[in-house]
TIKE-830436 format. One record per residue (C-alpha): residue number from 1; residue in one letter; x, y, z. Coordinates in steps of 0.1 Angstrom, whole numbers, plus 5000, padded with zeros to 4 digits. Layout:
BEGIN
i	aa	c1	c2	c3
NUM	a	X	Y	Z
...
//
This chain:
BEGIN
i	aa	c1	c2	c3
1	x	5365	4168	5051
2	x	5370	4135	5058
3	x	5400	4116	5072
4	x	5416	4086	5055
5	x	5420	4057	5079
6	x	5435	4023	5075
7	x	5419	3995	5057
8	x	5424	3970	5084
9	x	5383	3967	5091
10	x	5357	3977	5070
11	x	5323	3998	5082
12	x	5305	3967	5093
13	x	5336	3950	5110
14	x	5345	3983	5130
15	x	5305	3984	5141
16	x	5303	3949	5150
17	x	5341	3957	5174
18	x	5327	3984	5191
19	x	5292	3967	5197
20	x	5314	3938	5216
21	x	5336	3960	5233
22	x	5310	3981	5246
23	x	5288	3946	5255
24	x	5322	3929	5275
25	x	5335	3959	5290
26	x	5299	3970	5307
27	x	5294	3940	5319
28	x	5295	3946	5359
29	x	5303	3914	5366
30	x	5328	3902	5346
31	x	5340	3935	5344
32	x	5350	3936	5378
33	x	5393	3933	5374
34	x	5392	3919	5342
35	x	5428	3918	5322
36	x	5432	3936	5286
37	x	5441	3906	5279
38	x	5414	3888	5287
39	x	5392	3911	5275
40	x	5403	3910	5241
41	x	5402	3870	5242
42	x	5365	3875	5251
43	x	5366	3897	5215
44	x	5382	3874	5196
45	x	5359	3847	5207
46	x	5384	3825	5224
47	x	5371	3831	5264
//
C-alpha cells in the first residue's frame, strides 16, 4: 500500500533535492557550522 503525499515536487524534483542535500551537507568543509539557513540558500542556488 502506498501513501499519498503532497504534490508540491514531482519524482525527479524530490531526486534532484535529496542529491543536493546530501552533496552540501557532506561536504566537510563547508559543513563545518554551517546555518540551516544557509544551507538551504546553497539549495536554492542563491549562495
Amino acid at each position: 500500500m502506498e501513501k499519498s503525499r503532497g504534490s508540491s515536487f514531482n519524482q525527479q524534483e524530490d531526486e534532484l533535492l535529496c542529491c543536493v542535500y546530501l552533496e552540501i551537507s557532506q561536504d566537510p568543509i563547508s559543513n563545518n557550522n554551517q546555518s540551516v539557513g544557509k544551507l538551504w540558500k546553497k539549495i536554492d542556488g542563491e549562495g
